[in-house]
N, C-alpha and C positions, 0 to 999 in steps of 0.2 A: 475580421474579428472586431467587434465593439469593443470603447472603451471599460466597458462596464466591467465585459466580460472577463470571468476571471481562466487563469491559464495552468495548466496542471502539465505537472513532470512525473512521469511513471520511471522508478528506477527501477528495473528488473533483473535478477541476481538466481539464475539456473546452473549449478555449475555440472548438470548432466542434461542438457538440452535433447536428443537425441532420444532417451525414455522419458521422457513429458509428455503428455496424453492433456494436460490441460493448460499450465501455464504458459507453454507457444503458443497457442491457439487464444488464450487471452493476452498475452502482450501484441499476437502479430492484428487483433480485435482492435486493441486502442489505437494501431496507424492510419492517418488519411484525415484525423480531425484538426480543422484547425487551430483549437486553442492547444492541443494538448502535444507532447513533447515527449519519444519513449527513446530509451537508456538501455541497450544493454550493455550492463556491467561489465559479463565477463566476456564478451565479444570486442567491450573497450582497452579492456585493461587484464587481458590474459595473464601477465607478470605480476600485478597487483602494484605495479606502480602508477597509483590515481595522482591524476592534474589538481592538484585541489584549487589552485588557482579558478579553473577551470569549473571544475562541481560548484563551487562558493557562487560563482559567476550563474549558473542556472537553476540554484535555489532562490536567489535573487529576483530573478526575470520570472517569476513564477509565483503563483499563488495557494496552488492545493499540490501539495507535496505525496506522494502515493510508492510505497516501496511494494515490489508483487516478488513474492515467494514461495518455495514449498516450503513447510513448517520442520527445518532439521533441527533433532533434538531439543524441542521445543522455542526454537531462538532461529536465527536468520542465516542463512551460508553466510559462509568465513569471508566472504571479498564484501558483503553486504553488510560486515561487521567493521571491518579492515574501512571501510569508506566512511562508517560515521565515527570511528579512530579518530581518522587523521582530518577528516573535513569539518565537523563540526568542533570548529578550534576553540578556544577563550578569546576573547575577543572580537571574535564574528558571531559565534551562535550565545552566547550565553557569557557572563562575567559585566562588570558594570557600562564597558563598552562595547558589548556584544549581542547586537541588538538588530541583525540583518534579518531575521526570521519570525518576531512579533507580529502574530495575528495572522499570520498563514494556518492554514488546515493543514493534516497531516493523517493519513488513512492506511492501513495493511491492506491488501488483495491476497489473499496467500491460499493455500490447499494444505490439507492434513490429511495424512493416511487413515487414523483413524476415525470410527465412526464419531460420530457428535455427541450419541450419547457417553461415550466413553471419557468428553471433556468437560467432567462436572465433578464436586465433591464426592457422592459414592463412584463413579467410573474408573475405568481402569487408569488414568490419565488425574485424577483426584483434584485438577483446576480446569476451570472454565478455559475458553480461549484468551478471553478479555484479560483475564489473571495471569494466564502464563506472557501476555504482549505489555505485562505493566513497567518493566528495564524500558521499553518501546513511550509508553503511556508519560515517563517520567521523566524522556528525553523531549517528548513535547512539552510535557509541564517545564521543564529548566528553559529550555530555549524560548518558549512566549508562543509556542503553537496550539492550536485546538487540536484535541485529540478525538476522533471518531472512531465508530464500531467496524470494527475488522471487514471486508467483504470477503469471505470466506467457504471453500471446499470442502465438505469434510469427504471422509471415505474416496479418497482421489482413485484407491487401485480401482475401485470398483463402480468407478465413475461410468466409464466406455458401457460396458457392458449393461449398465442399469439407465441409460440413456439417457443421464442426469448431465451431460455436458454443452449440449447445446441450450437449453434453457440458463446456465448461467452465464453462458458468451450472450445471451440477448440480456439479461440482467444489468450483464456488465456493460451493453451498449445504452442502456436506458440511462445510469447512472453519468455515464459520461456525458451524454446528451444533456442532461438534466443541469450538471452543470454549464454546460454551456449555455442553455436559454435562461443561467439564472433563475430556474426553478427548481432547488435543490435546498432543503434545512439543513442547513448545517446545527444547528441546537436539536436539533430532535434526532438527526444522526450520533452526537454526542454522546447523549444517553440511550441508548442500544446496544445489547448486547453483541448483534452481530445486523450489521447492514442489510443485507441482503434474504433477511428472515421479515424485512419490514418495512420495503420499498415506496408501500403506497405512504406509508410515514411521513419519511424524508422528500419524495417528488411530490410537488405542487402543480397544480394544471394552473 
């Protein structure tokens, strides 16, 4: 891995692994790279007792920060929550001395049951994705992170069957690649509503 290169930690937070149809198949996607670094959460920490020693220590080492979930009740499973609790302290991520996390990227991967159009002002769902990730958006503005457009599933039950899952697994290997050669915008991912509606965007050849 070049110095240049920058190094991404995927923290991934399934707490029904077993009925997932896509989010295993995109965390067991991001293993075998070498800049990049995958977390399962609840594989770590089945008790919920997180090392935050430990977490604090591999946001550190780490450049684009990446949580991957399904979208429950509009917010993150409870140990995905429970972990920016207690890790993202005062004084490490945020407060006049808490300054470990300035200028890292910071991205969602996550899946939604429902369909897409159902995540906007008339739909069933009445906000965008980007709207209901702003608690998410706000903890990157406090702590000194860029915040980028969700890479996101909608319609996950009806994923399988509409044969929409392996085209986001190669999605989702482009974007990693991409950071890895350093040919990735991060400014133009910024403003996007959803990442992966606008790939040729963000990757530079």
């Amino acid at each position: 891995m070049s110095a240049s290169q920058k190094k991404v930690l995927i923290l991934f937070a399934h707490p029904s692994q077993n009925r997932s149809e896509i989010n295993v198949p995109l965390f067991n996607v991001s293993k075998g790279f070498d800049h990049v670094t995958t977390v399962d959460l609840y594989a770590e920490y089945p008790n919920f007792r997180i090392d935050i020693d430990k977490e604090q220590q591999r946001l550190r080492d780490h450049d684009v920060i990446v949580f991957m979930f399904p979208l429950y009740w509009y917010s993150t499973p409870s140990l995905l929550k429970e972990w920016q609790d207690l890790v993202l302290e005062y004084g490490f991520a945020y407060g006049s001395e808490g300054k470990e996390l300035i200028g890292k990227k910071f991205f969602c991967a996550l899946t939604a049951g429902g369909a897409e159009s159902s995540y906007r002002k008339e739909g069933f769902n009445h906000f965008t994705i980007r709207q209901l990730l702003q608690p998410l958006e706000q903890m990157a503005e406090l702590t000194g992170m860029e915040f980028l457009a969700p890479f996101a599933l909608f319609g996950a039950g009806t994923a399988t069957e509409e044969q929409r899952i392996t085209k986001h697994l190669q999605n989702w290997r482009r974007v990693l690649v991409a950071i890895a050669e350093n040919k990735f915008d991060y400014d133009a991912a910024s403003k996007l509503s959803k990442l992966n509606h606008s790939l040729d965007l963000v990757i530079t050849e």
